[in-house]
C-alpha positions as CSV (number, residue, x, y, z in Angstrom):
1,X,-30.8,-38.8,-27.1
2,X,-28.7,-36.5,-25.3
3,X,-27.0,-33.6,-26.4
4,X,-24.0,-31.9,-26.0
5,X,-24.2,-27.6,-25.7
6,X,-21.0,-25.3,-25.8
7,X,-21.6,-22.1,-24.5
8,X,-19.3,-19.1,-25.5
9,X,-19.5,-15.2,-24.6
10,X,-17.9,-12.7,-26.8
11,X,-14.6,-12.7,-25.7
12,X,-11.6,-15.2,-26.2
13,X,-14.0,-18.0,-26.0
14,X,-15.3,-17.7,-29.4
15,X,-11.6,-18.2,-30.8
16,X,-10.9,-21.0,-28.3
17,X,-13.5,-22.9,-30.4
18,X,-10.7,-23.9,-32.4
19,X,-9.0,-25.5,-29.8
20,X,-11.8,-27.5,-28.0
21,X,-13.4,-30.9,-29.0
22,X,-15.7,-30.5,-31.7
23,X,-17.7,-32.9,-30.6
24,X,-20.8,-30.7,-29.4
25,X,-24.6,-30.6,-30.8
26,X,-25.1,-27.1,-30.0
27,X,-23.7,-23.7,-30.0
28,X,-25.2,-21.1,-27.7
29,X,-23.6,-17.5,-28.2
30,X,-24.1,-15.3,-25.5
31,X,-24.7,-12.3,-26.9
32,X,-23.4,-12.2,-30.7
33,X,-20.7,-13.8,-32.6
34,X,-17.8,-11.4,-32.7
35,X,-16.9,-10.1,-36.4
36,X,-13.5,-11.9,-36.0
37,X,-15.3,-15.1,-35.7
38,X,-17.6,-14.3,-38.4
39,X,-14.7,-13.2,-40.6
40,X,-12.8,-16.9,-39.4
41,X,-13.3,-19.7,-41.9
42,X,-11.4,-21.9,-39.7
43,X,-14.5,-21.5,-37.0
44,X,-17.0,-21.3,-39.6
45,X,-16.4,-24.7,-40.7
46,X,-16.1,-25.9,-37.0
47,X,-19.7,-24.5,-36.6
48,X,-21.6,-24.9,-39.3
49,X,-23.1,-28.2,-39.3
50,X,-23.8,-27.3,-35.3
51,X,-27.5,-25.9,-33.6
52,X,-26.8,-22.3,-33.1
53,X,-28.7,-20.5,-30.6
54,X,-28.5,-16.8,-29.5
55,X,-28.5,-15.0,-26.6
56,X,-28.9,-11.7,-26.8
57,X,-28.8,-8.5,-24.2
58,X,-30.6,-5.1,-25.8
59,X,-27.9,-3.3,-26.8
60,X,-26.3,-6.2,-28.8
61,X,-29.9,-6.8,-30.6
62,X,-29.4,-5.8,-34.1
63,X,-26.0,-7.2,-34.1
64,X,-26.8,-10.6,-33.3
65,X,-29.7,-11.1,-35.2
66,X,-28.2,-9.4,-38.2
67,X,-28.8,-11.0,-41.8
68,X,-25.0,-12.0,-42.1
69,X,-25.4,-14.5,-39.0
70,X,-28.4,-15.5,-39.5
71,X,-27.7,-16.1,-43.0
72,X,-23.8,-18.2,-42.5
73,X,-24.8,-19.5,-39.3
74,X,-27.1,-22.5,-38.5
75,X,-29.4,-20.5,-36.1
76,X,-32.2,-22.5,-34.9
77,X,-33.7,-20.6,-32.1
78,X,-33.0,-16.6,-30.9
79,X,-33.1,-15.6,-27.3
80,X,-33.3,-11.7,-25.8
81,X,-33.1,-10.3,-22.7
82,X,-36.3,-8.2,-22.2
83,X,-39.7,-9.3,-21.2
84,X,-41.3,-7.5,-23.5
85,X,-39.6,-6.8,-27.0
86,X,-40.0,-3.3,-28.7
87,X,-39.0,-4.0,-32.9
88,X,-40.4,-5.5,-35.9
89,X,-38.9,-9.1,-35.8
90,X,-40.8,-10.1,-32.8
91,X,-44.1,-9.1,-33.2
């Protein structure tokens, strides 16, 4: 089965969620979701029968892989940008 992915950064893409087809399997965040989306019930409800995977860069870390998201959203699978990671959740 094939599956649809919508990729969004942290910028007006996360809000444009709204206005695409909702007709994706998966949601990859590049980086974290903003607070404004995670604040959004509109996008929430968009989202949360969805695959979520993040992408995270170091500084954005603890952010997006805080309990709130991991908690609302449906993250299945967390990504970071470092070949070797340096804090508890990892090891």
């Amino acid at each position: 089965m094939k599956k649809k992915i919508c990729i969004v950064g942290r910028g007006p893409s996360q809000t444009r969620l709204k206005e695409i087809p909702n007709d994706y399997d998966i949601l990859l965040f590049i980086n974290s979701p903003s607070k404004k989306t995670m604040e959004d019930p509109e996008i929430l409800n968009l989202v949360k029968n969805k695959e979520v995977i993040i992408f995270s860069n170091m500084p954005e870390r603890f952010t997006a892989f805080s309990e709130k998201i991991l908690n609302t959203l449906n993250v299945k699978r967390c990504a970071i940008a470092r070949l070797k990671p340096d804090w508890d959740l990892w090891r």
